[in-house]
N, C-alpha and C positions, 0 to 999 in steps of 0.2 A: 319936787318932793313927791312921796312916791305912797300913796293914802293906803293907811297900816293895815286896812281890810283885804286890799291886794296882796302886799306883803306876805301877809301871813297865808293867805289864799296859795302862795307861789311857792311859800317855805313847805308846806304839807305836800301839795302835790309835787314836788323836785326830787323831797324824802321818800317818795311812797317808788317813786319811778328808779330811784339810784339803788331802792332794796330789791326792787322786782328785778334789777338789770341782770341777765347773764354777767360771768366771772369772767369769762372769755378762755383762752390760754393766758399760763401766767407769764409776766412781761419779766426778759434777764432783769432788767434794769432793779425788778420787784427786791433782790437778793441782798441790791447795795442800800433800800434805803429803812433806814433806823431813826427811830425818833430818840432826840437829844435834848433833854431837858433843856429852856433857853432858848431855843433856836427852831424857827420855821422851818418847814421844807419848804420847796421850791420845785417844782417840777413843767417845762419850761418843753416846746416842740410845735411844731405844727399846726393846725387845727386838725382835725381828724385823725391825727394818729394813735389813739386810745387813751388819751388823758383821764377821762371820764368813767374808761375801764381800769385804769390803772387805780384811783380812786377808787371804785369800787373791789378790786382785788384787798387796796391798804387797810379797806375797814373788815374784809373777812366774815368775821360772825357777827360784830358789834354791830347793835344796835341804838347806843347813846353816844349820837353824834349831831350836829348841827351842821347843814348844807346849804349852799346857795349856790348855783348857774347866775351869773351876769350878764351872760349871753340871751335870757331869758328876754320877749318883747314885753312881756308884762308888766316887767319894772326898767324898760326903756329910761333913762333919763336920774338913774338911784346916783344920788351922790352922797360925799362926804357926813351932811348932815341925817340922812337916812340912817347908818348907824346905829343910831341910840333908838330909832323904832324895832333895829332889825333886833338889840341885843334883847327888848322887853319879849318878841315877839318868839325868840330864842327859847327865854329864862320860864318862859310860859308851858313850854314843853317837859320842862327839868331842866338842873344844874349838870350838864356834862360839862368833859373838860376837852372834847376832840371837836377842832371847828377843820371844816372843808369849803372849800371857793374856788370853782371855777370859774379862767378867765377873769378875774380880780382887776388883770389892769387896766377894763373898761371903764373903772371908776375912779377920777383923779384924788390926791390925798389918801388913799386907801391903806399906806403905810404907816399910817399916824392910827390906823384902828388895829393895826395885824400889833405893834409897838405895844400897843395897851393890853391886849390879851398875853404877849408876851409875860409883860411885866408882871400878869396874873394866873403866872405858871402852865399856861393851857397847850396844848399840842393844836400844833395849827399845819394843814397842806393847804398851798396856792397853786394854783395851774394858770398858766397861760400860753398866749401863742404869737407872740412878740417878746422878744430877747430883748432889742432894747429898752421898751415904758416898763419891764421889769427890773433890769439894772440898776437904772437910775434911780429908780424908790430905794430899792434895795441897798443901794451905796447910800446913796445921801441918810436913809433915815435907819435902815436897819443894816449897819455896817459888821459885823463878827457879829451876826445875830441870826442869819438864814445858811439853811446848807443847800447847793442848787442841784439838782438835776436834771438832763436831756433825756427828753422822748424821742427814738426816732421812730419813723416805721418798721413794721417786720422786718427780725436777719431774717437770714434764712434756717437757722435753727428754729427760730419763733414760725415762719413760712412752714418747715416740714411739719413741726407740733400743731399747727394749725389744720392742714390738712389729714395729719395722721399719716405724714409718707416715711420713707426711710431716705436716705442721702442717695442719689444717682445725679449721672451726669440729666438725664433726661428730665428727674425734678429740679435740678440749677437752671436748666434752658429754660425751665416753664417759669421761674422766681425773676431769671433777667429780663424775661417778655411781661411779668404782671406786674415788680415790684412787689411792696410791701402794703399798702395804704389796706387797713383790715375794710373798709366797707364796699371797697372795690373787690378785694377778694373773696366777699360772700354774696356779691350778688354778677363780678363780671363783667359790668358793663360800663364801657369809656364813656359816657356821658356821666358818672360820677366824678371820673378826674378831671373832666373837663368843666366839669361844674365847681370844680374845687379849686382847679387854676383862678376860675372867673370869679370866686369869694374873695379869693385872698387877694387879688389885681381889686377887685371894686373895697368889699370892707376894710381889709387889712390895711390900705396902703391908702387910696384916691380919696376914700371919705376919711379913715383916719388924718392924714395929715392935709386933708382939706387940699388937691391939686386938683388944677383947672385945666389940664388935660389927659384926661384917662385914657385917650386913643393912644399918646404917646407910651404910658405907663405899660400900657400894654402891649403894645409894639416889640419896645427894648426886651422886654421880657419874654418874648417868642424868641426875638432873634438872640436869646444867651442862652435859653433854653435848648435851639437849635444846631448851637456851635460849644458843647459840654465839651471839655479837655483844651478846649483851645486856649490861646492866649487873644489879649486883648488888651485897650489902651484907654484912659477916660476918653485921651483928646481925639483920639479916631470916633470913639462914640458922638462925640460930639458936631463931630463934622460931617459925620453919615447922616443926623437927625437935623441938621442945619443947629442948632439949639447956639445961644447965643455964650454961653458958661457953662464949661465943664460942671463947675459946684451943682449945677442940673442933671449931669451922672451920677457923680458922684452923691449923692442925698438920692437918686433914685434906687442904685444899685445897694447901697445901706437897706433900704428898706423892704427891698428883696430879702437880703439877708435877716431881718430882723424877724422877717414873716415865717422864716426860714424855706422859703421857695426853693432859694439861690446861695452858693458860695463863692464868695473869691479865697484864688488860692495864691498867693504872693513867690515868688523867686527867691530863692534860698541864698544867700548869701551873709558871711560873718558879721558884715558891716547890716547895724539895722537900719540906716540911712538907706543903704542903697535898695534892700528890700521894697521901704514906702516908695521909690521913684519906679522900679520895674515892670513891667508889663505883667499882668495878671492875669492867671487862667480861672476859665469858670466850669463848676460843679452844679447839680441839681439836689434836693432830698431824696428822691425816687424814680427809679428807674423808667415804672409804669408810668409815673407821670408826665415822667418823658414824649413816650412813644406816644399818649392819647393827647398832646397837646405839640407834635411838632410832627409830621407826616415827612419831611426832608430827612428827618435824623433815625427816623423808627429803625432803619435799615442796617443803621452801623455797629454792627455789635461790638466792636473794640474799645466803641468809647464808650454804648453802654455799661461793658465788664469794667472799664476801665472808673465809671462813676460809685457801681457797685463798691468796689476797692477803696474809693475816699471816701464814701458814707460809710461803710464800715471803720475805717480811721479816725474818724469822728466819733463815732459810737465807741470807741474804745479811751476817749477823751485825748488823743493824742494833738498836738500843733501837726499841721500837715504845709509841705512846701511842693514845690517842683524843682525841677534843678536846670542848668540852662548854658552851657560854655562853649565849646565849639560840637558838641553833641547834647541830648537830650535825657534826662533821667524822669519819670512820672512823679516819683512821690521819695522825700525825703520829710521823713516823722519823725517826732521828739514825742516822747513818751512821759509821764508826772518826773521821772528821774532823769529828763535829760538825756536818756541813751537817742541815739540816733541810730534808725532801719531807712534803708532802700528798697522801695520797691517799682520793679519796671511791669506794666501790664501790656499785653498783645493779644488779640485771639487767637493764634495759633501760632509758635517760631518756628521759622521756616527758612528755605537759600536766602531767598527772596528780602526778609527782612532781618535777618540773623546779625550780622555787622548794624548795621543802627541798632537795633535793640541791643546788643553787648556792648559797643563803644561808649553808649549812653552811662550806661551800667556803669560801666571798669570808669570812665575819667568822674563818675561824681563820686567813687571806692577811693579815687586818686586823689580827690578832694576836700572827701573829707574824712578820710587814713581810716577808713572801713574795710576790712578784710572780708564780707562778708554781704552776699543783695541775695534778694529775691526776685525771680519773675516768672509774675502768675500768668496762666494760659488758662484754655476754657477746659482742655486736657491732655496736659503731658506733665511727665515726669523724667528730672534729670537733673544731673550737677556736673557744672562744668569748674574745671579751675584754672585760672592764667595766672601764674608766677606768685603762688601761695594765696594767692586771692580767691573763694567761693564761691560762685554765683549757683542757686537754686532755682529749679523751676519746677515748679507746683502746680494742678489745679486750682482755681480759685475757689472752689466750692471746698475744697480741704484745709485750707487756707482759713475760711469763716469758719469752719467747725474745730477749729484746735480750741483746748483749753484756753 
């Protein structure tokens, strides 16, 4: 229990800090979210991706609101029954109706309080940085009652806006070498992302779910880090790390995901059976992140353009696959209506890789009765056509900036 002279110590100072905060640039994401009488937001990414600023963009000029950080050390330890101090300590300031919480899912039960202000009409934002301990509240107790959103870090429209630049090939080079992570990019220096790998490998993951060995946790996570685009298997994981049960990947590599570190990116096929049994490729959040926490991988800029392209995916809220038959396709996406796009990513097409990169293409066109793929490069432009079938080939930096 968390003594109410703190509390209230930690509500005023959180208040006084979230007003003073820079607005930042404003976030795309800022456009899609509307408050819906009934229903929480959610807004849901990272740690350090601007959750914080995004809050602060939502409240604008308002002044009558109610805040809380849970990430705060002062109230270390706030649980379920804290609450009823926080809400006196609230009501004390005035009757608003707009409550803010970062990081909320530090606190178990916490859905039984966000329910209650629901039920007493209030506008409510949640942030956190675990997908899954947000879920699960969210289902089980507030099911048709939250709307969710993803934070990622900076596109690169957010990247130019931020620096003030205009679209060039030479601003893309400099977006694929830093990423997006905004604290990295105003002060520069790789000892923020790598501080930030080693947060979310120690808090998010090793003392969250309580495992007893963090060498390993961090290990696997270098080496998926290191091998982005590729494919991979629980049970090879498992036998690289000697580990005794898969279920010991598999529950580690969740948790990547959850923290949102890491993605897996599953093999496309009709059948969704066969999907869960295939070999899996893996993705990162950020490009930057990449490069300052794997010194083997900095180098390959194909699969970093190529990771740029499925974090953009995502950020577009699409389902994203790979495709796999006797050639290879990068990415097959299903978009909110189900259309399905191809797209193949290369740094440059060339003699050299030209037949892999099209045969990829054209058998998953043949596959799955698409007339029509993309493939991005760092810079060319061109269309090719084989037998009524369209393949494009774009830059990729033109590619992020369409409508």
């Amino acid at each position: 229990m968390i003594l109410k002279e703190t509390l209230a110590q930690t509500v005023k100072n959180q208040k006084e800090i979230i007003l003073e905060a820079e607005k930042g640039i404003l976030r795309e994401v800022l456009e899609e979210i509307k408050f819906t009488p009934g229903f929480a937001l959610v807004i849901s990414g990272i740690r350090r991706a601007g959750k914080s600023t995004l809050l602060r963009q939502i409240i604008g000029n308002i002044k009558e609101f109610y805040y809380l950080n849970f990430e705060d050390v002062r109230i270390f330890g706030f649980d379920v029954k804290d609450f009823k101090r926080l809400d006196d300590i609230f009501f004390s300031e005035g009757n608003y109706d707009l409550y803010l919480f970062d990081e909320l899912q530090n606190v178990n039960d916490w859905e039984r309080y966000i329910r209650t202000l629901l039920d007493r009409k209030k506008k409510i934002v949640v942030t956190g940085s675990n997908a899954s301990l947000l879920s699960k509240e969210l289902g089980s107790k507030l099911t048709g009652r939250h709307l969710r959103y993803e934070l990622y870090p900076f596109s690169f429209k957010e990247f130019l806006s931020f620096y003030r630049l205009k679209p060039s090939l030479q601003n893309f080079e400099e977006y694929l070498y830093k990423g997006g992570m905004p604290e990295y990019l105003k002060q520069n220096n790789d000892m923020i992302l790598q501080e930030l790998f080693n947060d979310i490998i120690a808090r998010d993951i090793t003392v969250r779910y309580n495992l007893r060995n963090p060498k390993l946790v961090k290990e696997l996570a270098l080496y998926l880090l290191s091998n982005i685009g590729k494919e991979f298997s629980f049970q090879k994981l498992r036998k690289m790390y000697d580990l005794g049960s898969v279920n010991t990947v598999i529950s580690l590599i969740g948790y990547y995901e959850d923290s949102y570190l890491l993605f897996t990116v599953p093999r496309f096929d009709f059948s969704f059976k066969k999907q869960l049994v295939n070999s899996k490729k893996v993705y990162a959040i950020d490009s930057g992140l990449i490069r300052a926490n794997s010194v083997s991988f900095s180098q390959d800029k194909g699969r970093m353009l190529e990771n740029i392209v499925f974090i953009n995916l995502k950020r577009l809220g699409w389902e994203v696959f790979y495709f796999k038959k006797n050639n290879e396709c990068d990415f097959i996406s299903r978009d909110a209506k189900k259309n399905l796009e191809l797209f193949q990513v290369c740094f440059e097409l060339n003699e050299d890789n030209k037949d892999r990169e099209l045969n990829g293409m054209l058998e998953a066109m043949e596959y799955t009765k698409l007339n029509t793929g993309t493939i991005l490069t760092l810079n060319q432009d061109d269309e090719l056509e084989f037998d009524k079938k369209i393949i494009t080939v774009k830059p990729v930096r033109e590619w992020l900036l369409k409508p």
